[in-house]
C-alpha positions in Angstrom: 8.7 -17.3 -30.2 8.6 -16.6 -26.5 7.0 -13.7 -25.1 6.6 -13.6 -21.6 9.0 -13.6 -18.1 8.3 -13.5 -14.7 10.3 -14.3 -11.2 10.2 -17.3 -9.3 11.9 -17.8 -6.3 13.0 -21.0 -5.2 15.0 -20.6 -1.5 13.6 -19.0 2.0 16.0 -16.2 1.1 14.6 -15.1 -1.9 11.2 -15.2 -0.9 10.0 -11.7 -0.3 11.8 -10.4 -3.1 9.5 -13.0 -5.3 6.2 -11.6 -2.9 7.7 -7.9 -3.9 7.1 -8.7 -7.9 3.6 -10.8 -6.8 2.5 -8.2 -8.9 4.2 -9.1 -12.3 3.5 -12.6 -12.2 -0.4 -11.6 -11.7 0.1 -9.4 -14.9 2.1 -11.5 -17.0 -0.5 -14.5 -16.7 -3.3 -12.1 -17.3 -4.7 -13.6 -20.4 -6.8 -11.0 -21.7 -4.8 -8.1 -21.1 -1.9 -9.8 -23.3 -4.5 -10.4 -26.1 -6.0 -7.3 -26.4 -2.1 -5.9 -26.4 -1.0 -8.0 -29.0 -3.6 -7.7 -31.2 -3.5 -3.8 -30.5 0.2 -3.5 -31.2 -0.3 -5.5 -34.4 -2.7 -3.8 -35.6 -0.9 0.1 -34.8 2.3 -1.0 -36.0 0.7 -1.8 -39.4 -2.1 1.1 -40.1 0.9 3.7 -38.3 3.5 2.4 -41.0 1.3 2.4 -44.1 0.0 6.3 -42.9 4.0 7.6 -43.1 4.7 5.5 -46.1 7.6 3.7 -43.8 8.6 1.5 -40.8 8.1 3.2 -37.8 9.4 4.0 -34.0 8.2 2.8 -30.7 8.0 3.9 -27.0 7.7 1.6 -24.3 7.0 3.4 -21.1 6.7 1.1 -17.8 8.4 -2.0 -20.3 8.6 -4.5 -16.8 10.0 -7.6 -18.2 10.1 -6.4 -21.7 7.0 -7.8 -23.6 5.4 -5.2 -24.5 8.5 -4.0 -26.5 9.3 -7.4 -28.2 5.7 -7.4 -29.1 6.4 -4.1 -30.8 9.8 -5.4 -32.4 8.9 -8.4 -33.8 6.6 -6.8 -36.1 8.2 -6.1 -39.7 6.9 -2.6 -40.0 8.8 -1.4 -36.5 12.3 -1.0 -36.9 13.0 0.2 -33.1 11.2 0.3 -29.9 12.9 2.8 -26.9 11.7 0.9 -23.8 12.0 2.8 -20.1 11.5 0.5 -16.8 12.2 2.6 -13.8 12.5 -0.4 -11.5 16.3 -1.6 -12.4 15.7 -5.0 -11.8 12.7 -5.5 -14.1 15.0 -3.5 -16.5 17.6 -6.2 -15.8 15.1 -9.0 -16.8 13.8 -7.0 -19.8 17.6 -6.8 -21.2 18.2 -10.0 -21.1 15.0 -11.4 -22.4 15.5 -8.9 -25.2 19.0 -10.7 -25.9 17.9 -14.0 -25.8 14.8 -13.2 -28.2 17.0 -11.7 -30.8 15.7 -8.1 -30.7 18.9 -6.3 -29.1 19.8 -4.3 -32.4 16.0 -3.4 -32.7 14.6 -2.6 -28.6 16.7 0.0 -25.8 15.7 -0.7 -22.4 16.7 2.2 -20.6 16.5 1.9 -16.7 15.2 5.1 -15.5 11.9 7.1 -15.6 11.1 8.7 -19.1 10.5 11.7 -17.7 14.1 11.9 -16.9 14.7 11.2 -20.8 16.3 14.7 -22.4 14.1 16.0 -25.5 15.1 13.8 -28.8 15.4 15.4 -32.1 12.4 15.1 -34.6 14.1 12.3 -36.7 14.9 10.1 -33.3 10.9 10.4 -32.2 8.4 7.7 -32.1 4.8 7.5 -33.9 3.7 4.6 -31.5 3.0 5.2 -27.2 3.1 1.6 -26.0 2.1 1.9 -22.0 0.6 -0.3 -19.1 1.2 2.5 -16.4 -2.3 1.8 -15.1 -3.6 1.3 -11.9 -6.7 0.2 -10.3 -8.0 3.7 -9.8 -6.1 4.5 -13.6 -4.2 7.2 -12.7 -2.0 7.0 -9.4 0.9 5.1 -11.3 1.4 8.9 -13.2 0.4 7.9 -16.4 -0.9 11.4 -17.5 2.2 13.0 -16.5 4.7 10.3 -18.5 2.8 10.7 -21.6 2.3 14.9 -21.5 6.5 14.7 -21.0 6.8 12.3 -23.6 4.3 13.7 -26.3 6.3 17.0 -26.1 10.4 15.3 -25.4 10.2 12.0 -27.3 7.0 11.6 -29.7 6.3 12.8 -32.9 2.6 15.1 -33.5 -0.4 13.1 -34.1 1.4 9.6 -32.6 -0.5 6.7 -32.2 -1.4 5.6 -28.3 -2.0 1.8 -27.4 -4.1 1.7 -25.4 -5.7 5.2 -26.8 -8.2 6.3 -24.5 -10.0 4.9 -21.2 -13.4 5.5 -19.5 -14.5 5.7 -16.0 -17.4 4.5 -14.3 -18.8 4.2 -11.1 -21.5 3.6 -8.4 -22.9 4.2 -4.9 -21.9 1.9 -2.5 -23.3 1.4 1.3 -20.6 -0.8 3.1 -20.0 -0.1 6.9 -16.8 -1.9 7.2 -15.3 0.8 4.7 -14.7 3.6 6.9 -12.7 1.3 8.7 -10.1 1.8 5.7 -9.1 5.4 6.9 -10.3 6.8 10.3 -10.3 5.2 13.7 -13.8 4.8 15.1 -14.7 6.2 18.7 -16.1 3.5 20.9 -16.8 3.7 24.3 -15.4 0.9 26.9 -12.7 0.1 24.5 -8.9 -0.5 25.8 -7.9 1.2 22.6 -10.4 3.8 21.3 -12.5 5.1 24.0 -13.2 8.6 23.2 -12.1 10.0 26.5 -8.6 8.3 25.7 -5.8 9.9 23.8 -8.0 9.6 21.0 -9.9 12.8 21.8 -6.6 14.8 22.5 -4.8 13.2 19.2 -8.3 14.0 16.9 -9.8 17.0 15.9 -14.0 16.9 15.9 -13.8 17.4 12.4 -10.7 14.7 11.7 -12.9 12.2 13.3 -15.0 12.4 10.3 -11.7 11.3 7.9 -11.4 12.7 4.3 -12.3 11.9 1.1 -9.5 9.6 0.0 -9.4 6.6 -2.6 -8.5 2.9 -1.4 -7.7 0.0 -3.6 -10.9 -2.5 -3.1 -12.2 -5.9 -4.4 -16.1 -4.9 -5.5 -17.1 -8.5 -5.9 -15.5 -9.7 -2.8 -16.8 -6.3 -1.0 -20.5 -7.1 -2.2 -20.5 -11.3 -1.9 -18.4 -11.8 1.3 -18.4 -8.5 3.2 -21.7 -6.8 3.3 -21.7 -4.2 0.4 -24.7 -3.3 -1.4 -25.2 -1.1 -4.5 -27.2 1.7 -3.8 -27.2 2.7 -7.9 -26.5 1.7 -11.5 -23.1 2.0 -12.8 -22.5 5.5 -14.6 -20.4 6.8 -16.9 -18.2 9.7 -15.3 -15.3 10.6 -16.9 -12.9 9.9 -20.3 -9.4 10.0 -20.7 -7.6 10.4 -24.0 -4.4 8.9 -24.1 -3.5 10.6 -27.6 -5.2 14.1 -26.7 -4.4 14.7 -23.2 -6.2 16.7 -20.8 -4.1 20.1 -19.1 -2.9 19.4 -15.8 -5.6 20.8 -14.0 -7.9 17.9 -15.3 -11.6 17.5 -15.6 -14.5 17.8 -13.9 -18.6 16.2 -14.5 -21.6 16.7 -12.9 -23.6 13.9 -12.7 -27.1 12.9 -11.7 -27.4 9.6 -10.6 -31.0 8.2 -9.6 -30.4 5.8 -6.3 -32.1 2.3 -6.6 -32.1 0.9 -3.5 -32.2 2.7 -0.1 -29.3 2.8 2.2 -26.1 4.9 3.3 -23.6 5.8 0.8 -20.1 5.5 2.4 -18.3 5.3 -0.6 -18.3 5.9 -4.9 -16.8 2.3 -6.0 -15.0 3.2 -9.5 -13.5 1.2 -12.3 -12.4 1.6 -16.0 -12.8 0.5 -19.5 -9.6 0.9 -21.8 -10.0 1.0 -25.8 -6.7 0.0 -26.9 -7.2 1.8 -30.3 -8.9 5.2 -31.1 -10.3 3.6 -34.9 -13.4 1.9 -32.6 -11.2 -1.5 -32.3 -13.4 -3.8 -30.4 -10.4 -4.7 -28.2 -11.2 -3.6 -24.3 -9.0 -4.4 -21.4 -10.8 -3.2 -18.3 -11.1 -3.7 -14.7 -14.7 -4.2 -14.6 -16.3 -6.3 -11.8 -18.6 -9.0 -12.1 -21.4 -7.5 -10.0 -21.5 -5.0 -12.8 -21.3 -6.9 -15.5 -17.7 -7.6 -16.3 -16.2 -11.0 -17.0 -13.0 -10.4 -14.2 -10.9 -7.6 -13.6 -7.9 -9.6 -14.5 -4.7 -8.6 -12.0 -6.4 -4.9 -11.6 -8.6 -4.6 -8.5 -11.1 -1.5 -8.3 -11.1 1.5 -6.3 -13.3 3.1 -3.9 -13.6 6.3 -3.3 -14.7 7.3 0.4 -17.1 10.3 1.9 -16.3 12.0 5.0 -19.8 11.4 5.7 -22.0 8.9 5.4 -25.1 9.9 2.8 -28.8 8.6 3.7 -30.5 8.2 0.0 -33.7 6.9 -0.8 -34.3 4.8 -3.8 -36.0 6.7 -6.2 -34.2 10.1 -5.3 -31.4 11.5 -7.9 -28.1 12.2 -6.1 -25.4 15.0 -7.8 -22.0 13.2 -7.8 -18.9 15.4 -8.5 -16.0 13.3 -10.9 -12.9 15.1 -10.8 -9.4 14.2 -11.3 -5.9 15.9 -11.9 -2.6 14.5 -12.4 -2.1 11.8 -10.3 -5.7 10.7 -9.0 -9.4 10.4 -9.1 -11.7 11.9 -6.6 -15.6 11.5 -6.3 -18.0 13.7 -4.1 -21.6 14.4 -3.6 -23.2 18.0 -4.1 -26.3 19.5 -2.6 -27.2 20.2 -6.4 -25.8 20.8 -9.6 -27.1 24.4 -9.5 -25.4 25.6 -6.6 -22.0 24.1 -7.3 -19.6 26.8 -8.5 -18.1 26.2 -11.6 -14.4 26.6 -10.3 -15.2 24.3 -7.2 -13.9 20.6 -7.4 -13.6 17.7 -5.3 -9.9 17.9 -6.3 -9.8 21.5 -4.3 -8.6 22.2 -1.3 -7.3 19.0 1.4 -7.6 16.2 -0.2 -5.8 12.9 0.5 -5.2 9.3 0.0 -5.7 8.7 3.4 -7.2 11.2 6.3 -5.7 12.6 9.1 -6.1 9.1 10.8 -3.3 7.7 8.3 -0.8 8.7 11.1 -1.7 5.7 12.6 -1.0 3.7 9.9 -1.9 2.3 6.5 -5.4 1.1 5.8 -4.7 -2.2 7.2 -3.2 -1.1 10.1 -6.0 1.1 11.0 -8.5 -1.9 10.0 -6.5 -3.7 12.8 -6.6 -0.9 15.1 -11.0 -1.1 14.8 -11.1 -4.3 15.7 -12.3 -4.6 19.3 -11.8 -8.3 19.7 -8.3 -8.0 19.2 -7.9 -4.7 21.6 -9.9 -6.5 24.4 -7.2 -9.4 23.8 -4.2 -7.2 23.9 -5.9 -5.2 27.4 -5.3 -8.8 29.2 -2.4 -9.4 27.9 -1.0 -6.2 29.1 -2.4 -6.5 32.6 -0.8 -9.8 32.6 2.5 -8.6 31.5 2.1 -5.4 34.0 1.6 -8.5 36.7 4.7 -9.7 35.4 6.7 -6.6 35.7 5.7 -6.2 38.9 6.8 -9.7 40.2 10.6 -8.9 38.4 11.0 -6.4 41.1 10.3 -6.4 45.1 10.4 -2.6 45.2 8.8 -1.3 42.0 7.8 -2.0 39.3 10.3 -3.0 36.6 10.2 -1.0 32.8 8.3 -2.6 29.9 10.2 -2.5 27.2 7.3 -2.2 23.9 8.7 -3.1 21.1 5.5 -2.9 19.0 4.6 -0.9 16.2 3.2 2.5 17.7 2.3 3.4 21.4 -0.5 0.8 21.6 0.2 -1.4 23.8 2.5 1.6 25.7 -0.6 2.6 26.3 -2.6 -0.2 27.4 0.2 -1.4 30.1 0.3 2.3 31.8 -3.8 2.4 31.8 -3.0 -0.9 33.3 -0.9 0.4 36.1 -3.0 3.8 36.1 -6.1 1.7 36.8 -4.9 -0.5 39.7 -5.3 -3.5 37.4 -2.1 -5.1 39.2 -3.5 -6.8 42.1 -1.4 -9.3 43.1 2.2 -10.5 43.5 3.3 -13.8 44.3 -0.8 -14.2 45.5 0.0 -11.8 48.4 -2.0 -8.1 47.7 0.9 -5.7 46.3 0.3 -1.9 47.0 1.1 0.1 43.9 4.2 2.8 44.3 4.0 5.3 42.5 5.9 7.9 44.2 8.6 6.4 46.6 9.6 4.1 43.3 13.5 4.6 42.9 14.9 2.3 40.4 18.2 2.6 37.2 17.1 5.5 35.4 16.9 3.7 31.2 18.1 6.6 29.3 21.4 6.9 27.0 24.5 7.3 28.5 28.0 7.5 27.1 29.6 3.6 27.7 31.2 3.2 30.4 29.4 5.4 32.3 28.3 4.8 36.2 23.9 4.5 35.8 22.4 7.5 37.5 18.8 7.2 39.8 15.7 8.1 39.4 12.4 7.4 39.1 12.4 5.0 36.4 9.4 5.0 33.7 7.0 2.5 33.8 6.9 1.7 30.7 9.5 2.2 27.8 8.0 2.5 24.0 11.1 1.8 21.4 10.2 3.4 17.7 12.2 3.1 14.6 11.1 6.2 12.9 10.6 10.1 13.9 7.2 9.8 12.4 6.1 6.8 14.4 8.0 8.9 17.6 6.4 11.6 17.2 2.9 10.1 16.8 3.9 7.9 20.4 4.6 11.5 21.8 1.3 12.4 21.0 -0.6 9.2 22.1 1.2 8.7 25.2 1.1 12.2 26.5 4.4 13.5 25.7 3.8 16.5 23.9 5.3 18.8 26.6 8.7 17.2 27.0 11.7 18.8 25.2 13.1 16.7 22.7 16.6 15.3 23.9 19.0 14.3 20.6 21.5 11.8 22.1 24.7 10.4 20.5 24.1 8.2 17.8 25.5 6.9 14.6 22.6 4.7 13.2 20.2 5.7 10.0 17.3 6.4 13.0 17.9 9.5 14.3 18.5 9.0 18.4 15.7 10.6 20.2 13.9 10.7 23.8 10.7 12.5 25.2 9.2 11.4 29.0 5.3 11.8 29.9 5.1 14.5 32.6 2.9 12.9 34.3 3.0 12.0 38.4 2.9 8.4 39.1 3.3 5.6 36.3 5.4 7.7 33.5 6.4 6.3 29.8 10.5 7.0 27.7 9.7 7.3 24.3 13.2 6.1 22.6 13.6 6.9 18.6 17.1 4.4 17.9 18.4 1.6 15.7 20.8 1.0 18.6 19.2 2.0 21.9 21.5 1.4 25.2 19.4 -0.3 27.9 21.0 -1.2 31.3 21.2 -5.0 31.7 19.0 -7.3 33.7 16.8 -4.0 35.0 13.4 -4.4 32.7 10.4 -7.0 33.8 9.1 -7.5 30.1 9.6 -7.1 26.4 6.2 -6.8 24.4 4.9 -6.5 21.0 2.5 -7.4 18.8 3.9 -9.2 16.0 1.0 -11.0 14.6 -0.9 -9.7 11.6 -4.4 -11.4 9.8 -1.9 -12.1 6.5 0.9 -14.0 7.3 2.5 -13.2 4.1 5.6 -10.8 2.7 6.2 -8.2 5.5 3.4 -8.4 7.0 3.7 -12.1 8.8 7.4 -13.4 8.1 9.3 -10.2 8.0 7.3 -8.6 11.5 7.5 -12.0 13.5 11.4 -12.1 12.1 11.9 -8.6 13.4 10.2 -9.4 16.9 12.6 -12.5 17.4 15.5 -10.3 16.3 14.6 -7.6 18.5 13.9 -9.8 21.2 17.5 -11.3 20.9 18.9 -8.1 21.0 17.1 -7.2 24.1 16.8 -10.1 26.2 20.0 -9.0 28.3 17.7 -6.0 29.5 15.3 -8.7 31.1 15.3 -9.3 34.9 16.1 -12.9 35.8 12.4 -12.8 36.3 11.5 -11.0 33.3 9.0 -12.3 30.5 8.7 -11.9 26.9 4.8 -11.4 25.6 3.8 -13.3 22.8 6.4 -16.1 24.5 4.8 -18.3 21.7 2.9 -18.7 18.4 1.4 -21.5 16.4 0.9 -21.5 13.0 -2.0 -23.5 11.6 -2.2 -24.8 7.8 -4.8 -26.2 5.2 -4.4 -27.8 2.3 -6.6 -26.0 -0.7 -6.8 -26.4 -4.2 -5.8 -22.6 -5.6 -4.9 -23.6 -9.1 -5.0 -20.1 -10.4 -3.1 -18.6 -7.8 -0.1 -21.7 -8.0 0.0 -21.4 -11.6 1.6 -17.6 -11.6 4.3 -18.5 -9.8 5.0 -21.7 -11.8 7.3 -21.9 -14.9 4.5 -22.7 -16.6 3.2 -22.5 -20.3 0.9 -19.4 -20.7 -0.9 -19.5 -24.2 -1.8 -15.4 -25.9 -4.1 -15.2 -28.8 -3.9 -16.2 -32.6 -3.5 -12.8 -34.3 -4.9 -11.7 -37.6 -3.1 -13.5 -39.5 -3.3 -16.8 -38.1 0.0 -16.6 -36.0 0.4 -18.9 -33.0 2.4 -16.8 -30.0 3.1 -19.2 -26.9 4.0 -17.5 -23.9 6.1 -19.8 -21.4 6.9 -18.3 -18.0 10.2 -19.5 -17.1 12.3 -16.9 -15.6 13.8 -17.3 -12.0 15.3 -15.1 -9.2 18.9 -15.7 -9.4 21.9 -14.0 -7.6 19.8 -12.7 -4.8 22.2 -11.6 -2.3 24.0 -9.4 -4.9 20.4 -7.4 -5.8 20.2 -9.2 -9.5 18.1 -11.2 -11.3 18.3 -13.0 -14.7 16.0 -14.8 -16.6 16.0 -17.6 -18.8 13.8 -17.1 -21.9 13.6 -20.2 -24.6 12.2 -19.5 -28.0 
């Protein structure tokens, strides 16, 4: 019998919807994860049906494709699983796999959270918890909550939980590059973050510092590739238990952790040890990393948990780490002491985050991008070469920017440009910057139709999407003091406008799906649409966007106007990844023998189908 299903798409168009579910395929090809939950199951189903004398229910919370359920199903003793899958097309695949298997009078896959599931009556309840709501730090996929709603709505008293309880250990990490993850570092010279930039007006002293906040890592590749080093053994900190759940104000340990190597703690690197069955079954799945021992982490990465501070520790020394977590996260700290922390003070209290106050600038990766000074010394030329351009597309002023990028940026960097005097030359005759006298087609919104009114145009004109990413442009650029001017508008983006107040060189922040430029009156469109990953959204989907955008926009151009990146090149290699091809192949994926000598074969056959109408369907063969 067939047990398995994944997505894999075969056109262009249905490519990022197969890089969405990267994923499942990652999960479903995880070979000891799928042991250890068929022998779990197995073994449950049985030892849960001989304790009530009868066959029993299931629950499948987070079902995916549905094989977790069918494992449930297709053992005698279970005579029906109630599966939930809140993602509607993984509920569609998990429907159809369950018709095609033979289990449709046995498994319900419901398409919508459990907690959303009304409270059954004692006779409808199930004595089995099936759930792989896990994440790399365990908890932010909400597994606590699902399973307190679920123990009290839809599961009998005393049920069974697979997997039963989990552990959570950690370590000191020093890593420099990790701070990177959430806060912008301060660095003189630079185009981007000079401290005497709008970085010191946009940053508190104390923001500058960033929070304690929890980041999805690779520990092996952090340690072998990137410059991580232990700073301590891995300790136990905390345990979860799955069938006896913590309230929702969670736990907290003190720990003393004796530091073996000399360095700076930046971060508490964390991973976990599941025990599928409470009866000491030997079955672990776990996320545990080489360095420390594991064998792989499977499709799970680990977390890392960063300080606001950096911590010197000498080896030898014994360092009090705080383990805390509530509902929906972990959170790691250090304490002067285990005497003087109060015993109502956690790392959990007060502002705490998944990202610090720098996360308005972006996700993790974005800020990453943001640190690197290579690339902000790259993008200061290019912007005084595109401010040289602007300023050849007019003979009186200096034609608008359009910046089509994501965030003020490179705004910014084409006004410190102009600011600076960094346009010399135009034409290779000296060009004497105006600043006041400049008169040019005010680019505002109008009503169409509408004769263009004069003024001093803005230098630069900085085009966001979002009110969050307008407001934080506001803020960068100096824009804080202008009234906000709603203008007619029928897009989702609501239609907004803010000018610096500044003499001189001035910037037009513009919030709209649909912004009105005047034709032929801006000297260059510019963006950076380029990312390290040229993969899912963040290669194919932000160069597609720039091309759109610039298609839409390149009526705004001067005849003399230029468009900056004008060009890319995308360079390939050939690699041998056989891993990595063979989850997104239709391939065979072999499971375990189980206790009694039965031979499961997982084949991974299912494709993307129907695309354009938001369904899929797969193919299952038994």
């Amino acid at each position: 019998m067939s047990v398995s299903a994944a997505m894999a798409p075969s056109t262009a168009a249905t490519d990022d919807v197969g890089k969405q579910y990267d994923w499942h395929f990652a999960m479903l090809h995880d070979q000891p994860r799928n042991r250890a939950f068929h022998q779990a199951i197995a073994h449950s189903v049985r030892r849960s049906a001989a304790a009530r004398g009868k066959p029993i229910k299931a629950l499948d919370i987070g079902t995916g494709s549905g094989l977790l359920a069918i494992l449930a199903a297709r053992q005698p003793d279970c005579s029906r699983v109630t599966a939930y899958e809140i993602d509607r097309r993984l509920a569609a695949v998990a429907v159809s796999n369950v018709s095609r298997n033979g289990f449709t009078d046995r498994i319900q896959v419901i398409a919508q959270h459990s907690t959303a599931a009304a409270v059954r009556p004692a006779d409808a309840r199930a004595s089995l918890l099936v759930h792989e709501i896990l994440d790399s730090d365990l908890l932010g996929e909400g597994v606590l909550p699902a399973i307190r709603h679920a123990a009290v709505a839809l599961l009998e008293p005393g049920y069974r939980a697979v997997p039963a309880r989990a552990v959570v250990y950690a370590a000191l990490l020093e890593h420099p590059g990790l701070p990177a993850f959430d806060r912008l570092a301060p660095v003189p010279g630079d185009p981007v973050l000079d401290p005497r930039g709008p970085l010191k007006r946009l940053l508190s002293p104390g923001s500058a510092l960033g929070e304690t906040a929890v980041y999805d890592v690779h520990v092996d590749d952090e340690v072998s590739l990137h410059g991580g080093r232990p700073l301590s053994a891995p300790f136990k900190a905390l345990a979860i238990n799955f069938e006896s759940l913590p309230g929702p104000e969670g736990q907290k340990a003190l720990i003393k952790v004796p530091v073996t190597a000399t360095g700076l703690v930046h971060a508490v690197i964390f991973w976990w040890e599941a025990q599928m069955e409470a009866d000491g079954s030997r079955e672990i799945m776990s996320n545990t990393p080489k360095c420390f021992g594991g064998v792989g982490s499977g499709h799970w990465l680990q977390a890392a948990c960063l300080l606001p501070v950096p911590r010197q520790a000498f080896a030898g020394e014994e360092l009090v780490v705080e383990a805390s977590h509530d509902d929906n996260s972990l959170m790691f700290c250090l304490r002067p002491s285990v005497e003087s922390v109060p015993s109502s003070l956690s790392c959990m209290s007060g502002t705490v985050s998944h990202g610090s106050s720098h996360a308005a600038m972006g996700d993790a990766s974005r800020l990453q991008t943001l640190n690197c000074r290579s690339r902000n010394l790259a993008l200061w030329r290019a912007a005084q070469w595109v401010a040289r351009a602007a300023s050849r597309a007019s003979l009186t002023a200096t034609a608008p920017v359009i910046d089509i990028g994501d965030g003020p940026f490179l705004s910014h960097l084409v006004l410190r440009c102009l600011r600076s005097g960094s346009v010399l030359a135009v034409g290779g005759r000296p060009f004497r910057r105006l600043r006041r006298q400049a008169t040019l087609m005010q680019i505002s919104k109008r009503s169409k139709g509408s004769k263009p009114s004069f003024a001093r145009s803005p230098a630069v004109i900085c085009l966001e999407r979002s009110q969050e990413a307008f407001e934080l442009s506001c803020k960068w650029l100096g824009a804080r003091g202008t009234a906000l001017t709603p203008s007619s508008g029928s897009g989702s983006v609501p239609d907004l406008k803010a000018t610096t107040g500044r003499r001189g060189w001035r910037a037009e922040v513009v919030c709209s799906d649909a912004p009105d430029l005047p034709s032929r009156a801006a000297g260059a469109l510019m963006a950076e649409p380029f990312f390290s990953d040229l993969d899912g959204d963040w290669g194919e989907a932000a160069i597609g966007l720039f091309w759109s955008q610039v298609t839409a926009l390149r009526g705004a151009l001067t005849a003399r106007g230029v468009i900056c990146p004008g060009s890319a090149s995308i360079h390939g290699e050939l690699v041998s990844c056989a891993d990595l091809w063979s989850q997104r192949q239709p391939l065979p994926l072999r499971s375990c023998l189980s206790d009694v000598g039965c031979f499961v074969l997982m084949r991974l056959i299912a494709v993307i189908r129907r695309f354009l109408k938001g369904t899929l369907a797969a193919s299952w063969s038994s």
